[in-house]
C-alpha positions in Angstrom: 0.0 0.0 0.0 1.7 3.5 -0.9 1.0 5.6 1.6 -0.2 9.0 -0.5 1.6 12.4 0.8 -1.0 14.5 -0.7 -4.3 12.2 0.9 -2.1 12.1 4.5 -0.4 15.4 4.2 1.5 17.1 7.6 -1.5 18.7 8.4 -3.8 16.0 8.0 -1.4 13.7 10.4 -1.1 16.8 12.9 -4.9 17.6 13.3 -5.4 13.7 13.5 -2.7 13.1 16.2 -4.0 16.2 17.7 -7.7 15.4 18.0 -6.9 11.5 19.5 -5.0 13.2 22.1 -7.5 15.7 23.0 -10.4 12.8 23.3 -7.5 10.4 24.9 -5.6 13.1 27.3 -2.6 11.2 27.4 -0.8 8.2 24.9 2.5 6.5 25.2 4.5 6.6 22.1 3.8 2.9 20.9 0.0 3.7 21.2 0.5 7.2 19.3 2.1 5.3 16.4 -1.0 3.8 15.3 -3.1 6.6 15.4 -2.4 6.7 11.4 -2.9 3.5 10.4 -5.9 3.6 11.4 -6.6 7.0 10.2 -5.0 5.8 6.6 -7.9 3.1 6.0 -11.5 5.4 5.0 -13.2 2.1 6.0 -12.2 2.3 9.6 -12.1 6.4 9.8 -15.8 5.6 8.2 -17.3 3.3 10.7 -15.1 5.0 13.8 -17.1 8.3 13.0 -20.7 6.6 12.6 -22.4 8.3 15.2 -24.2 5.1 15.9 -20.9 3.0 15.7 -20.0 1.5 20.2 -16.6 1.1 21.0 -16.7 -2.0 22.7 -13.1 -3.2 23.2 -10.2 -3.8 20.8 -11.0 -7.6 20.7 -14.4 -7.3 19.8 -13.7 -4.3 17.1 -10.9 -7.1 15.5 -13.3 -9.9 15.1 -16.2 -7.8 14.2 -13.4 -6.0 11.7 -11.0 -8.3 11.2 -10.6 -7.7 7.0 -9.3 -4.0 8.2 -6.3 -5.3 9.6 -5.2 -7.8 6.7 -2.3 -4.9 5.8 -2.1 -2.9 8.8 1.7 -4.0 9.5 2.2 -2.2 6.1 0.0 0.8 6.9 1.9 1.0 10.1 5.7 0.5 8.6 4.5 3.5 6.0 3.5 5.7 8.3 6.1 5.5 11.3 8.2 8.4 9.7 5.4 10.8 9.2 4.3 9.8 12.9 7.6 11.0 14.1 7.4 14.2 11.8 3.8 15.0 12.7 5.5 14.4 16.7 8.2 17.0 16.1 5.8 19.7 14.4 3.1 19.5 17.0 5.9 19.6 19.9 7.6 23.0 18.2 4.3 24.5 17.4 3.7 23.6 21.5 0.4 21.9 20.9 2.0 19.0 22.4 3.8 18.2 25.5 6.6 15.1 25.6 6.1 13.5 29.0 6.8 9.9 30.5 7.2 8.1 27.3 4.3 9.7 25.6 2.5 13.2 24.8 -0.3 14.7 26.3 -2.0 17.3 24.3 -1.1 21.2 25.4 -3.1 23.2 22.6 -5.8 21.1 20.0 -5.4 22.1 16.5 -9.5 23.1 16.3 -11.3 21.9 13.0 -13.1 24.5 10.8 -15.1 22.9 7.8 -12.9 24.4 5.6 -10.9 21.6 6.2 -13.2 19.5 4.2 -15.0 15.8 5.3 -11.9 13.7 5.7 -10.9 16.0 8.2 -14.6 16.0 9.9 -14.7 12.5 10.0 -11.1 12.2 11.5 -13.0 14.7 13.9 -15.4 12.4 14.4 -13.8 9.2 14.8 -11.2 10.9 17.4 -13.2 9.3 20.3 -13.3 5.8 18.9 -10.0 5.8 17.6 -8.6 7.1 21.4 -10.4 4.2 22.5 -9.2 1.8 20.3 -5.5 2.5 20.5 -5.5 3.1 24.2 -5.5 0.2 25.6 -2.7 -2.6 26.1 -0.1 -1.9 23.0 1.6 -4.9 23.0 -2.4 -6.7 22.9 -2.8 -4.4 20.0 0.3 -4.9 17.9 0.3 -8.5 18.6 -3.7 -9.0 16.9 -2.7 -6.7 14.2 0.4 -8.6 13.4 2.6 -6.0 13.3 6.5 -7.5 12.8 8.9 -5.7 15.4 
């Protein structure tokens, strides 16, 4: 999967990154890193922002979604530099603060609808997608098979 520089721009990664942390308050590093996977697949950004759509846990979401994972390892191994990037920008703009192995967000980037609907339903989704990447990391990247 080529992971598109113009469909998951800087911007796109920081207000993402930005709007997880907001709903999650605080994320370790491991658990930031696959904010964008997830945000890279429309089918999972789609049904995360369904306003109807529970978070249950992670192990339920897997079974019940199990064909989004089938490349996730890839989804995750493309976008582990622009994580890092999208890290750096938000730290120097100080919309994010570096702590304990993680970030905890200082100042959200706020959405405005001029940012257009892949941006609302990242805004959307931001709950579910705290919830599914804040729980046990290694329970996460084991079931989604990503290769250390």
């Amino acid at each position: 999967m080529k992971f598109s520089s113009y469909y998951n721009n800087l911007g796109m990664n920081a207000f993402a990154i930005s709007s997880v942390l907001k709903e999650a308050g605080f994320l370790t590093l491991p658990q930031i890193a696959l904010i964008l996977p997830v945000v890279a697949h429309r089918q999972m950004v789609n049904k995360l922002s369904n306003g109807r759509f529970r978070f249950v846990s992670f192990e339920q979401y897997l079974i019940d979604n199990i064909e989004f994972f089938y490349n996730f390892n890839e989804r995750y191994f493309a976008s582990i530099t622009q994580t890092v990037n999208t890290l750096q920008f938000l730290h120097e703009i100080d919309g994010i603060k570096l702590k304990d192995n993680g970030a905890v967000i200082v100042s959200d980037l706020p959405f405005d609808a001029s940012m257009g609907k892949r941006a609302e339903r990242v805004k959307r989704a931001s709950p579910n997608i705290a919830a599914l990447v804040s729980g046990n990391a290694e329970v996460f990247y084991l079931n989604a098979r990503i290769e250390l």
